[in-house]
C-alpha positions in Angstrom: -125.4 -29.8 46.6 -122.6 -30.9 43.8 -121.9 -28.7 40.8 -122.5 -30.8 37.8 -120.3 -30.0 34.0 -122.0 -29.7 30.9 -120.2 -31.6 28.8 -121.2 -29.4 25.9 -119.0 -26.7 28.1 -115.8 -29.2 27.7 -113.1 -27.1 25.6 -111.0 -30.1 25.5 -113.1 -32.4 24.3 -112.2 -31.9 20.5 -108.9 -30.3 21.3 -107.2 -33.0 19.2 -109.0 -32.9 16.5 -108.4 -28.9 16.2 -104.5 -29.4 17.0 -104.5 -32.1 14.0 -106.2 -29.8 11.6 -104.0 -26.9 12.6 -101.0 -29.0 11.9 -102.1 -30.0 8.5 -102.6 -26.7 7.4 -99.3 -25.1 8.8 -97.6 -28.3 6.9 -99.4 -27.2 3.6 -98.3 -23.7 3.7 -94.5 -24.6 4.5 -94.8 -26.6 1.3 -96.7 -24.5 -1.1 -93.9 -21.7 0.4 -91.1 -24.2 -0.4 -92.3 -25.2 -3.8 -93.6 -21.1 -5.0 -91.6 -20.3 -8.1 -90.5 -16.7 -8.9 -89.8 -16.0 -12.7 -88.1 -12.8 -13.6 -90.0 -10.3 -16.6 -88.6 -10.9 -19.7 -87.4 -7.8 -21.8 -87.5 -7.6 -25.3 -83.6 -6.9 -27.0 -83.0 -5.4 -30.3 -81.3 -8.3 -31.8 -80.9 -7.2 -35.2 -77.8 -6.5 -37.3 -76.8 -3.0 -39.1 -75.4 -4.7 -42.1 -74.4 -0.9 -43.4 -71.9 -0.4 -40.4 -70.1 -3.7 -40.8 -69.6 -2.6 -44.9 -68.1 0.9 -44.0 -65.2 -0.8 -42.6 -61.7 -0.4 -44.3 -59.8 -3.4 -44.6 -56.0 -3.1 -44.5 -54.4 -3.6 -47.3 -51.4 -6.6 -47.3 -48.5 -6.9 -49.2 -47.3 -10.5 -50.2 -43.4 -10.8 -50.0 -42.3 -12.7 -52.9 -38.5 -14.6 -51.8 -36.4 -15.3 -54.7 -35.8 -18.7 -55.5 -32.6 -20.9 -54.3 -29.8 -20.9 -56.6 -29.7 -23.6 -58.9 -26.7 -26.5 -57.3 -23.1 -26.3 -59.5 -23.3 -28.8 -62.6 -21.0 -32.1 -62.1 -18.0 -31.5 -64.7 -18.1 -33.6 -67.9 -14.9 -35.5 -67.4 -13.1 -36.6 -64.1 -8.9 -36.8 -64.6 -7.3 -39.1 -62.1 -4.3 -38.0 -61.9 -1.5 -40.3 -60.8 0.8 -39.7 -57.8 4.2 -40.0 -58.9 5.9 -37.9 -55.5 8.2 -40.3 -54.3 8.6 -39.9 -50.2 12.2 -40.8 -48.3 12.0 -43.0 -46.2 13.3 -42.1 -42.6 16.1 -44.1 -41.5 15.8 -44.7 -38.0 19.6 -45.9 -36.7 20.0 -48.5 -33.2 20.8 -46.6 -30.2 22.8 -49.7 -29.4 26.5 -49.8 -29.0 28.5 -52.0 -30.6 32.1 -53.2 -29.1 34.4 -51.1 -31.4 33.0 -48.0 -29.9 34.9 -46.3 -27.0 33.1 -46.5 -23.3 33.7 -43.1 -21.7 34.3 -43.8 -17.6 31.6 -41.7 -15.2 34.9 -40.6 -13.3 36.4 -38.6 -16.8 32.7 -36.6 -17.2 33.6 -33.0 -15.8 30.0 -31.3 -14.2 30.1 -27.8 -14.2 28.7 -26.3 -11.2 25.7 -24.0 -11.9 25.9 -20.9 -9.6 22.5 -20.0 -8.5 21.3 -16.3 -6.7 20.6 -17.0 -3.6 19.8 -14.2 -0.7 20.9 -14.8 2.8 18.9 -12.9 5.5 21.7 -10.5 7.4 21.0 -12.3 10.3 22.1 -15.7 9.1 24.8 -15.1 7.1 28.0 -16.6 7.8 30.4 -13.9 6.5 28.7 -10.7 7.1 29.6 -7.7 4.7 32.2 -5.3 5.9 31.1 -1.5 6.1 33.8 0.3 5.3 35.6 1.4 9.1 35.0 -2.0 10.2 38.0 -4.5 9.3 39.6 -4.2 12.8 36.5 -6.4 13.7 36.7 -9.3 11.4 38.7 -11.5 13.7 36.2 -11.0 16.8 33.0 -13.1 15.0 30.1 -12.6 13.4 28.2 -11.1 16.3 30.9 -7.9 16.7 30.9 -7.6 12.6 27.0 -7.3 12.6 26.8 -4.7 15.7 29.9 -2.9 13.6 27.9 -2.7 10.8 24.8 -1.6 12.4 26.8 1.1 14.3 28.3 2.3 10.5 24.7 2.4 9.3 23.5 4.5 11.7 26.4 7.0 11.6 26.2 7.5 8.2 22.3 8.3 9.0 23.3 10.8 11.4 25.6 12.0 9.3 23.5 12.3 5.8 20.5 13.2 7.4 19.0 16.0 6.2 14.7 16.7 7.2 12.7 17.6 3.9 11.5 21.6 4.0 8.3 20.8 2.4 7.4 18.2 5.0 8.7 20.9 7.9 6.2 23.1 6.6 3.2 20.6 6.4 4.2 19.3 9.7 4.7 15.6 8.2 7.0 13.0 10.7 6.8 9.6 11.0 9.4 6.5 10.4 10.5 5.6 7.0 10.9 1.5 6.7 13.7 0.7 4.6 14.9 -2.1 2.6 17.5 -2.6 0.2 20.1 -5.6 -1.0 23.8 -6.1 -0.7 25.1 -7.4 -4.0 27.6 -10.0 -4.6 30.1 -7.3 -5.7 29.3 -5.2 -2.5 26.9 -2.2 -4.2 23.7 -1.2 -3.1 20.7 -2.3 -5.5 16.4 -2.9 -5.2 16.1 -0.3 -3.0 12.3 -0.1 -1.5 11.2 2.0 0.9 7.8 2.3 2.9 6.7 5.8 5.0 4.1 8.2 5.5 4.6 10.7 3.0 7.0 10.8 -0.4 8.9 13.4 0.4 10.2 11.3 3.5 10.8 8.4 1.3 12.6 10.3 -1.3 14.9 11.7 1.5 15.6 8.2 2.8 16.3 7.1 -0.5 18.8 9.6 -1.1 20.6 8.6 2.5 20.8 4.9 0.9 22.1 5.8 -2.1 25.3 7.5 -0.6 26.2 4.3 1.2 29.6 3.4 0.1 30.5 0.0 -2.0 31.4 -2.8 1.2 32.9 -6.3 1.1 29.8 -8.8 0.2 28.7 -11.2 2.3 29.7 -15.1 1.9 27.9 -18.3 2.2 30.2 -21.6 2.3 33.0 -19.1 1.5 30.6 -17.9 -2.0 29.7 -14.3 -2.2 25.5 -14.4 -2.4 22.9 -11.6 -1.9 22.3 -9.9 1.7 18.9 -7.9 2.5 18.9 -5.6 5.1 16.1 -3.2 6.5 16.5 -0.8 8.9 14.3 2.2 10.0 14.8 6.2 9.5 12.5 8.2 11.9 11.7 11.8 11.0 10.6 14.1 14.1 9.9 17.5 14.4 11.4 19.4 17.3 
């Protein structure tokens, strides 16, 4: 025996229909949701104007600054005097440098130039003629190199011999080596003595060594006396 539906029991016989209907309506509540309009409660403002406040105000007083007016512009005079110019100016005579043949041709050979001697210092080292320190003429015959060691042995002799170490640097235990430079003049005396050290009381002892040099024989360049600097070192050392 078969089963047999109802087909007043189908539940999907209008199911369309109901899924149509359903969309409809969800579509018309998206819109009327879309399209609702929210307005905000109007609240009532006191617009009006307190005319007494605005008339109790104090309004500053101003000052106008009254400028005085330009000067009035200088009358033209009445009359204008030309005056005439009656300075009479020399004229400047300007003569030709030309010569003529009366005047006298002077010969280049008869024009005497006077030689212009000019201060020049020759490093000790270079010199041709070195200066003689007193003790050393014996050696003027043996060349320049034996007249410079000559000298540099006087020098240090009279070092040794001069040489006296400053108490107040003793004390303050102040040593070191005092550079010293100073120039030969032409004439043979000691000038622009400089001096370079550690402390002043050093240099001011050097100093006074250098000033008891005695006067020598200048040095000569091309048989001129010129200039000679020379440097040499003092070394203070405690013991």
């Amino acid at each position: 025996m078969e089963l047999k539906k109802n087909p007043k029991a189908d539940l999907r016989r209008n199911s369309s229909t109901y899924f149509v209907i359903g969309l409809a309506i969800v579509m018309f509540l998206v819109w009327r949701g879309l399209e609702w309009k929210t307005y905000e409660k109007t609240n009532e403002y006191d617009i009006s104007m307190n005319v007494e406040d605005m008339l109790d105000e104090e309004v500053p007083m101003t000052e106008q600054i009254k400028t005085p007016p330009p000067p009035p512009p200088p009358a033209a005079p009445e009359i204008i005097e030309i005056v005439e110019d009656e300075v009479e100016v020399e004229e400047t005579v300007i003569e030709s440098t030309e010569t003529s043949q009366e005047e006298e041709v002077i010969e280049v050979e008869d024009v005497e130039v006077e030689e212009v001697e000019e201060d020049v210092d020759v490093p000790f080292a270079v010199i041709e003629d070195v200066p003689i320190f007193p003790g050393c003429e014996g050696e003027k015959g043996k060349g320049a190199k034996a007249m410079r060691d000559c000298f540099q042995a006087q020098m240090q002799k009279h070092i040794s011999k001069n040489f006296r170490y400053p108490e107040i640097a003793q004390e303050m235990g102040v040593q070191g080596r005092v550079n010293v430079m100073f120039v030969i003049q032409k004439d043979g005396s000691i000038g622009n003595v400089r001096m370079r050290g550690p402390d002043k009381n050093l240099e001011q002892e050097a100093a006074r060594i250098i000033g008891k040099l005695p006067k020598m024989t200048p040095g000569k360049q091309r048989g001129r006396a010129v200039r000679v600097p020379f440097s040499i070192p003092i070394t203070f050392k405690l013991q």
